[in-house]
N, C-alpha and C positions, 0 to 999 in steps of 0.2 A: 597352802592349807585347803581352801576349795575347790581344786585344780585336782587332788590328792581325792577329795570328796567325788568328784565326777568321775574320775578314773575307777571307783569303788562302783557306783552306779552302772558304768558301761562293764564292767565287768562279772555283775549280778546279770545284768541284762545275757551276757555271751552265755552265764552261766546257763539260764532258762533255758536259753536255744538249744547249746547241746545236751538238755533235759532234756528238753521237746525231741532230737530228736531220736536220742537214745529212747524213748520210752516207744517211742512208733516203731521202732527197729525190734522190740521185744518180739516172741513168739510163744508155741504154748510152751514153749521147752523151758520155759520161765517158773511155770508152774511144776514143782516138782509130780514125775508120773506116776505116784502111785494116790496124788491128790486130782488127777484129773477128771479120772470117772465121777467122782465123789461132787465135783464142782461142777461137774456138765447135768449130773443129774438134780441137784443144789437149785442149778437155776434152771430146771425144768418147773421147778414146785414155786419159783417168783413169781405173782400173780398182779398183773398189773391190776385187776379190778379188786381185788382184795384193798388196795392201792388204795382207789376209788372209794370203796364202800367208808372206809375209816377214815380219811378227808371228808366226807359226805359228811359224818355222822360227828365228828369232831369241829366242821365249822359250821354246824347246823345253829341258826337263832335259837334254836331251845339250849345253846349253850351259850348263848348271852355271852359270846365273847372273851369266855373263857379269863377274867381279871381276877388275880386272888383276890383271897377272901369272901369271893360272891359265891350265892348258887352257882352259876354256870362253871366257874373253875370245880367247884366240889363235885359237878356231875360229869363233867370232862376226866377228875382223877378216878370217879367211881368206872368210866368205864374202860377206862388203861388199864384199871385193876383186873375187869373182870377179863381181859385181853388175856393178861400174865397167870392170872390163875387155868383158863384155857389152855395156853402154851404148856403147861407145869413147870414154870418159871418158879426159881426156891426164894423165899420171901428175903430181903437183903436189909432186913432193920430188926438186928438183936434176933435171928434166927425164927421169926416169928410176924413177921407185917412184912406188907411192902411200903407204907409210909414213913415217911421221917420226916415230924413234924418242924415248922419252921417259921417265926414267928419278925416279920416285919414293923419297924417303926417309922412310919410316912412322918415326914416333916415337912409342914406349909408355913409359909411365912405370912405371918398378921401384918399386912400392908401399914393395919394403924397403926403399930410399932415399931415400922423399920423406915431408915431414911439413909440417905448418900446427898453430903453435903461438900462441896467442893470450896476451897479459898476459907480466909477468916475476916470475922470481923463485917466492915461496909462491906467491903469484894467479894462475903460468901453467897455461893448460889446454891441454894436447897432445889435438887432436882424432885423427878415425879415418878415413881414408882408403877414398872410398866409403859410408860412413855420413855422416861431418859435411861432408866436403870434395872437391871432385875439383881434377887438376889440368893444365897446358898443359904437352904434352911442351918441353923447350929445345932446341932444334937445333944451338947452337952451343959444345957439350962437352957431358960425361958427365952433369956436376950444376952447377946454378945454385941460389944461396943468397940470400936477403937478409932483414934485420931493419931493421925501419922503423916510425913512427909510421903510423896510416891516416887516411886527409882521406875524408871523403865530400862526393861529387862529385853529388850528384843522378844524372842517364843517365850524365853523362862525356862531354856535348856544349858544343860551342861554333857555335851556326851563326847568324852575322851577317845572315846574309839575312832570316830568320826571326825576328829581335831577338829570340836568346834566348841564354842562355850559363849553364852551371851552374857555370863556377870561378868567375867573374866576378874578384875580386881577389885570392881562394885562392891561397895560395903551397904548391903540390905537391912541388918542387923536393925529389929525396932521399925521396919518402915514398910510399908503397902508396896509391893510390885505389882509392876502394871505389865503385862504380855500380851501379842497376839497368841488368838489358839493356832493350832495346826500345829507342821513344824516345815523346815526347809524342805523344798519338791526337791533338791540334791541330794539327799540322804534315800537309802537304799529302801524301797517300798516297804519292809515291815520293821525295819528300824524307825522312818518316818512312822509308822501306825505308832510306836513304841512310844516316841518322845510327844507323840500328840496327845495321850495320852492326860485328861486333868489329872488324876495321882499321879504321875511320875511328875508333873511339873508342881503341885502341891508339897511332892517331898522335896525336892531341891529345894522350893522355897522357904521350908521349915527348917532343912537341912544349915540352911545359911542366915536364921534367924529371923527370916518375915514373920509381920506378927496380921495380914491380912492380903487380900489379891483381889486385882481388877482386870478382867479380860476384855481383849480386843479384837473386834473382827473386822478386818480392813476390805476383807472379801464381804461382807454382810449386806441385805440390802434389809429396804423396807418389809418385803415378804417371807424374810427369813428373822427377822426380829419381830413380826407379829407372830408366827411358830413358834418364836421361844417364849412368848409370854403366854402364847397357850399351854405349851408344856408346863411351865413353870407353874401356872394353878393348878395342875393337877398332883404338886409334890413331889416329893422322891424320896426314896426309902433307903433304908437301911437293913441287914438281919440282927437280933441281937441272938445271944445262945441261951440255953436251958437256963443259967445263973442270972440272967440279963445284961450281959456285957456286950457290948456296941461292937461292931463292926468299925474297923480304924476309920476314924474320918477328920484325921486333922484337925484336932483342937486346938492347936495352936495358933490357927488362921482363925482370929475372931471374927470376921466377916471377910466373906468371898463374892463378889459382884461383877456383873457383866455390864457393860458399856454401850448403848446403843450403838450402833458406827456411825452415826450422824454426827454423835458428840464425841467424837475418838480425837477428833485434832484439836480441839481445845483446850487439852490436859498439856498439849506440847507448847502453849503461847509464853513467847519469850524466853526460850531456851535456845535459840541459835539453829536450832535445825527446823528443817523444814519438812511439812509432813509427808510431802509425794515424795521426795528421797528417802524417807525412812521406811515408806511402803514399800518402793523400789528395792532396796539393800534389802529387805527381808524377803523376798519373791526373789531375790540373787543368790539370797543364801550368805549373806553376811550378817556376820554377830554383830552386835551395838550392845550399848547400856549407856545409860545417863541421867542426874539424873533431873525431876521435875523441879517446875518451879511454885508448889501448889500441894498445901496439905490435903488429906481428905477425913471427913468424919461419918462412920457410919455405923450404922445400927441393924441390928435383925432380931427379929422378934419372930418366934418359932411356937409352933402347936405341931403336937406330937403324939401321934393316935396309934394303937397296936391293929398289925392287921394278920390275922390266922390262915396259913397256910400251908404245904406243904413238896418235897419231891416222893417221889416215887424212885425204888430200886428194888430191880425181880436180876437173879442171879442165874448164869451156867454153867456148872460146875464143870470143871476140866476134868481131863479122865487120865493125864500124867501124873504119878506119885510126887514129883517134884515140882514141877509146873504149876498145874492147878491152883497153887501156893500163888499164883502171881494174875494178876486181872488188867484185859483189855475193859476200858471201859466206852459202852455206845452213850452217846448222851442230846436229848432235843427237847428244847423246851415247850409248856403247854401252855402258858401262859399267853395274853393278847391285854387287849385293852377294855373290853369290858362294853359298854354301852355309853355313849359318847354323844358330843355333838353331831348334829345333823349333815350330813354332805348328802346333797341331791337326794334328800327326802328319805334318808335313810342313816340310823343311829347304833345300830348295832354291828361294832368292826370285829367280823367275824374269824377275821387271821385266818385264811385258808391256804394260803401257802407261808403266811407268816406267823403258827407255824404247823399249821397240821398236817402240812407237809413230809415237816421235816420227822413229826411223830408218827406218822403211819410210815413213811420208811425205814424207823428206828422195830416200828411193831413188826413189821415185813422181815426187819434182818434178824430178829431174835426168831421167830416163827420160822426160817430158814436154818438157822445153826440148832434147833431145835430139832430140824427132819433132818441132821446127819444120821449115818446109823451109826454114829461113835462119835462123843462130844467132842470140842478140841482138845488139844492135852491145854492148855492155859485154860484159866473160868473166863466167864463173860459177864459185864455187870452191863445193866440196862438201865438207864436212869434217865427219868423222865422229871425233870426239873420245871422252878418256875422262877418266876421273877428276872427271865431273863432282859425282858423290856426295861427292868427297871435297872439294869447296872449289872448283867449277870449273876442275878444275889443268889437264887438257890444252887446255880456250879459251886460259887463260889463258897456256900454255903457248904455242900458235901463235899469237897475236898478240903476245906478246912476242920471237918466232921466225919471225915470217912467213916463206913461201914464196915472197911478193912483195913488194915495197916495199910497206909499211904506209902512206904514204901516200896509197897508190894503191885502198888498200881501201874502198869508198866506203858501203857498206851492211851490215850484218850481219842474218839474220832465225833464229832458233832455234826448232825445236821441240822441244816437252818435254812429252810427257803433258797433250797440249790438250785432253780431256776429250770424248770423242765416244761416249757411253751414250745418246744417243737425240739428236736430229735437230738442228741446227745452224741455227739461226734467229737468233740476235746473237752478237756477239763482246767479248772483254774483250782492246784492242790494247794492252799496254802499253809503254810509250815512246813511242807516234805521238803523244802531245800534245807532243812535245819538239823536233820536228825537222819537214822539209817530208817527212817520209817519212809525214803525216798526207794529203796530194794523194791519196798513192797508194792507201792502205789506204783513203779516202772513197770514190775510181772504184772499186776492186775490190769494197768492200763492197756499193755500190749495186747494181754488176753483178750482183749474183749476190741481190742482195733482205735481204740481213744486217743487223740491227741492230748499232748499236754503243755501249755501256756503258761505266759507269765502274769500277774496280776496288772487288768487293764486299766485299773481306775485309783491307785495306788493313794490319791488326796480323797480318799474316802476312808481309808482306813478301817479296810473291811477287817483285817488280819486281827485287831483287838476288839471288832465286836460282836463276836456269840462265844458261847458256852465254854469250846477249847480255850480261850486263853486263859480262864482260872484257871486251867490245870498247867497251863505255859508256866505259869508266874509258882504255880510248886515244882518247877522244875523236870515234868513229863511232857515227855515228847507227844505232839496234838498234831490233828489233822482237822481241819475245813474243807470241803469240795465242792466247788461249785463247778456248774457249765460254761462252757466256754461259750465262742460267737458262729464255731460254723453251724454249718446245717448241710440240708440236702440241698439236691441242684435243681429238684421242684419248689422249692420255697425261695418265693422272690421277695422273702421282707430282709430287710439288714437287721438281723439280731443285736448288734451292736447297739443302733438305734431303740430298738423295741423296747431292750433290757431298761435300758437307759430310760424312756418314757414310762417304764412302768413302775420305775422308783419313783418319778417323779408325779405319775396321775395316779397310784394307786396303791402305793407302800402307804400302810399304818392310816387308810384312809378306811371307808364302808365297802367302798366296792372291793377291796382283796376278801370276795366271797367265791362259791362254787360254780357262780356263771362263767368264769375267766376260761379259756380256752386254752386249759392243762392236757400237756400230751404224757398219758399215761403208761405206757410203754418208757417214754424218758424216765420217768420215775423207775420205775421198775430197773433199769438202765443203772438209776444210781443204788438201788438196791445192792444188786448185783458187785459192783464196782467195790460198797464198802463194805460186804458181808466179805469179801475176796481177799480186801487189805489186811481185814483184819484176821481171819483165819489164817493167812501166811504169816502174820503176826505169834499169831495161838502155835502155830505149828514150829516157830524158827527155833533152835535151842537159844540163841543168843536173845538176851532182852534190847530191845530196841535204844542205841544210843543217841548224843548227842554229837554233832560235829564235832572234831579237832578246831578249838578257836571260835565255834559257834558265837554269835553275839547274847543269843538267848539262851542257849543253854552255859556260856560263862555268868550270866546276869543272875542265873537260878536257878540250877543246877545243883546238888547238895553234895 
């Protein structure tokens, strides 16, 4: 079974390579030639400081960080408006606006009424919220309660594909599963993102009758459990729609709680197994289930406050009779975090490249397919979304709300903080191994002399966290691109390294502001890159499919 699992891995890995190095073998002859002049002159008009100016101007403090609901997001959306009205971008909400309002429900949990009590009776220990335990606001009332025996579930997957399954004949029914997050490092890097996923492992557990969940992290330490308590006061949201109907969130799981990893091995006392083995088999990639010896009882108590905000969608209309009828969509978010705790003397996390990066190259590429002298024959939808910090809620928001028949959406390509601190030499495509939207990203890449890579950090599971994967999970084929790690042969830092340091000293913190030492040209670099994808997209007669046996597109696909 496992063995089968690894031979699946090394042969995704073979796959990359002859990716890689089919894509470098590309030429212009890739690009059909009567699009080439069109594209040379295309990227004559890409303006790296154009780049600059709208990065400048988007992670500026007078935009306070850009959090919905605040001033700073409403003057951040006021001035993408006035971008698209600039461009003569055709308004994408009921023929008439480019907003499409969109209304979140933050849920924080009232410490004074929520608790996680372990054992009954003399033997019960009432933990401390925040110190032993955090918890998952309820959406659906004030408090949810339940007491249950707990099963440990291994991750809390089931993926047949991969012949592997942690209930296997576990009867959960009525009872609390307890899982590590993550999933197996054996499983194939975006199937792993897939099964790491908390809703996919939330629906199996619903699926199979859990009536609450406890997550474990074996990997966790002290400094990554004081980050989750920080997060955790600040909520988390929901969208609901126009009627006020919620966003699915698992009502059935009356209380959802995370586990300090200090106190992980004590749910296992007197159950026969031991707990460095059970870390071990799962960092192996072996299922288990079994189950505790130890009820749990817990509570959440939840406040629930509306917060007003919205996406943004400016249109390109195709200029084929039949096409046009069908929409690429560009999509990056504008949201951040707003004004915040202090780091090094400074409170306002300005998201400069995470993400107004990724928005001034979204304005760059609509401003470029704008200077064709002939649209494409496919339209082009621009959507400038928010709430992607909080759980991708405005993607997932407009494609569960399109603007146009959903059917009719053929491509989606996101950016997100694609990592351009020095020179742009290969690319990291994720999702192009999944769909024919691999054609295109091969002729673009070649065009332009890019390498193309495999996903280097795969227990990050970047693959499910920005924008394209709401549109994954409708069944459209999506693109992510990020930078790879070469560079030039004047640059003696290890990018590998830098990248790496710079998730860690400066993602989601104050300093990702406009002092960082952005090479602008790379931007422009990725301009270029997915105005290209996507035009050969606009331009193919065929709508971009899915693989034969795809894992993601059999999952959801329609």
């Amino acid at each position: 079974m496992h063995s089968k699992t690894r031979r699946q891995s090394t042969a995704l890995l073979l796959g990359l390579a002859f990716f890689s190095i089919q894509a470098c073998a590309q030429s212009t002859a890739a690009i059909p030639a009567d699009l080439q002049p069109e594209v040379a002159a295309a990227f004559d008009r890409i303006s790296a400081d154009s780049i600059h100016t709208a990065m400048s101007i988007l992670a500026s403090d007078g935009f306070e960080g850009r959090q919905p609901g605040t001033r700073g997001f409403t003057l951040a959306s006021a001035y993408v408006q006035e971008k698209f009205k600039a461009m003569g971008l055709v308004p994408g909400v009921n023929g008439g606006s480019y907003i499409q309002p969109v209304l979140f429900k933050k849920g924080t949990v009232a410490v004074s009424g929520s608790s996680l009590t372990l054992g009954e009776g003399a033997a019960a220990e009432t933990l401390v919220y925040g110190k032993d335990f955090l918890l998952h606001p309820y959406y659906y009332g004030t408090a949810s309660a339940v007491t249950a025996a707990l099963v440990f579930v291994g991750y809390g997957i089931y993926a047949p594909e991969l012949h592997y399954d942690d209930y296997a004949n576990t009867d959960v029914k009525g009872r609390i599963v307890v899982y590590f997050d993550q999933a197996p490092a054996i499983f194939p890097s975006n199937e792993r993102a897939y099964f790491s996923s908390a809703a996919t492992k939330f629906a199996e557990a619903v699926k199979r009758g859990a009536v609450g969940v406890i997550t474990l992290s074996p990997a966790g330490n002290a400094a990554a459990w004081d980050a989750g308590v920080k997060r955790a006061g600040q909520g988390t949201y929901r969208w609901a729609d126009a009627n006020g109907q919620l966003q699915p969130d698992f009502p059935e799981l009356k209380v959802i709680a995370a586990l300090n990893p200090a106190l992980s091995e004590k749910l296992f006392a007197g159950t026969g197994h031991d707990w460095q083995t059970i870390v071990g088999k799962a960092k192996a990639g072996e299922p288990q289930s079994f189950q505790l010896l130890v009820k749990a009882t817990m509570q959440v108590t939840t406040v629930l406050t509306d917060v007003h905000t919205s996406n943004l969608v400016g249109v390109i209309p195709g200029s084929d009779p039949v096409l046009k009828k069908q929409y690429i969509v560009y999509t990056a978010h504008l949201d951040h975090f707003g004004i915040g705790s202090p780091v090094k003397g400074d409170s306002i996390y300005n998201g400069a490249h995470d993400n107004a990066s990724g928005v001034a190259l979204v304005l760059e590429i609509a401003r470029t397919f704008r200077s064709l002298p002939k649209a494409p024959k496919r339209s082009v939808i621009i959507t400038i979304v928010t709430g992607e910090e909080y759980g991708l809620l405005g993607s997932d928001y407009f494609i569960n709300h399109p603007t146009v028949p959903q059917k009719d959406i053929v491509a989606n390509m996101s950016l997100d903080m694609p990592f351009f601190f020095h020179p742009v030499l290969d690319i990291v495509p994720y999702g192009a191994l999944h769909s024919s939207l691999s054609r295109q990203v091969e002729a673009a890449a070649g065009y332009l002399g890019l390498g193309i890579g495999p996903d280097p950090f795969p227990e990050q599971v970047v693959f499910i966290r920005s924008d394209h994967y709401s549109f994954i999970r409708k069944g459209i084929p999506s693109l992510f691109i990020k930078s790879g790690f070469k560079t030039v042969a004047a640059d003696t830092v290890d990018r590998s390294h830098s990248d790496v340091d710079w998730r860690r000293t400066t993602y989601h913190t104050p300093q990702d502001d406009m002092s960082q030492a952005f090479d602008f040209n790379a931007g422009a670099t990725h301009v270029k890159l997915n105005f290209l994808i996507g035009l050969l997209v606009c331009e193919d007669p065929s709508r971009p499919s899915w693989n034969k046996g795809d894992f993601f597109g059999g999952r959801f696909a329609k």
